[in-house]
N, C-alpha and C positions, 0 to 999 in steps of 0.2 A: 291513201285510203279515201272513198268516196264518203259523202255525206251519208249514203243510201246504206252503203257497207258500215258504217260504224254504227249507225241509228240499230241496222240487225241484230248485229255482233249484241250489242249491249243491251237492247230491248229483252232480246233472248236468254242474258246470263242472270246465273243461278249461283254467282261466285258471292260467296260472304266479303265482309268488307277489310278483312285483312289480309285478302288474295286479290282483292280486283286494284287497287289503287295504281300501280304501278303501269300495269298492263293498259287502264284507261285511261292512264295519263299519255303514257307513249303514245296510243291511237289518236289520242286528242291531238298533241303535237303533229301525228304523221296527217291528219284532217287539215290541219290548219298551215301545214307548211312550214312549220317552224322546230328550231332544233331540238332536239329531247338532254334532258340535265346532261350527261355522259359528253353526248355531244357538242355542246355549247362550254362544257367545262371540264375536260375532263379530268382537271385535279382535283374536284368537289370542294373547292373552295367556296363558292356565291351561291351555287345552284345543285340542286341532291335531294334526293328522298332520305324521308324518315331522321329528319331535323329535331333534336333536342329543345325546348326552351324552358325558361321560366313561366311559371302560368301567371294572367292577372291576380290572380286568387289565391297564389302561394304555392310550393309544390311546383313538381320538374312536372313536363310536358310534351308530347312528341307533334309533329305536323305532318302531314302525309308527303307534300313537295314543299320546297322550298324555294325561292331565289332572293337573295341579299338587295336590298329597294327596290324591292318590284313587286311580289306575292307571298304569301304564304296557302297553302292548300288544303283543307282537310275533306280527305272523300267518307261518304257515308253509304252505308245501304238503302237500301229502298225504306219510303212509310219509316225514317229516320225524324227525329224533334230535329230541325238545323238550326233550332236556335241552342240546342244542347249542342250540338258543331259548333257554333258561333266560338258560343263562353269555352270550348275545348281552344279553339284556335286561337284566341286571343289570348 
């Protein structure tokens, strides 16, 4: 995927944001040349969408991507507070 083609693609969409994660994370991977979770692992041990955790604040909590010391990810919509993403993802 070109820098040109992804900027489109995602400039353009209208997807809410429990439909787009997955799909703009793979694009981001296939942009950047780098493997997508499946591919990099595919036992879903380290690396996997839609991650469980404990929140700082109490209460179970989900993460959009994951990978085991290295990231966690949460995507939001557009005109989203990120710092209400922040306190989600941490």
């Amino acid at each position: 995927m070109t820098p040109g083609a992804f900027i489109a693609k995602w400039r353009a969409s209208a997807l809410k944001e429990r439909l787009a994660p997955r799909e703009h994370f793979i694009d981001l991977c296939r942009l950047l040349g780098e493997p997508t979770p499946a591919e990099a692992d595919p036992t879903g041990a380290a690396y996997y969408f839609e991650r469980g955790a404990r929140k700082d604040t109490g209460g179970d909590g989900w993460t959009d991507v994951w990978k085991r010391h290295c990231f966690a990810w949460e995507c939001k919509g557009k005109n989203t507070d990120l710092d209400a993403a922040f306190n989600q993802l941490r």
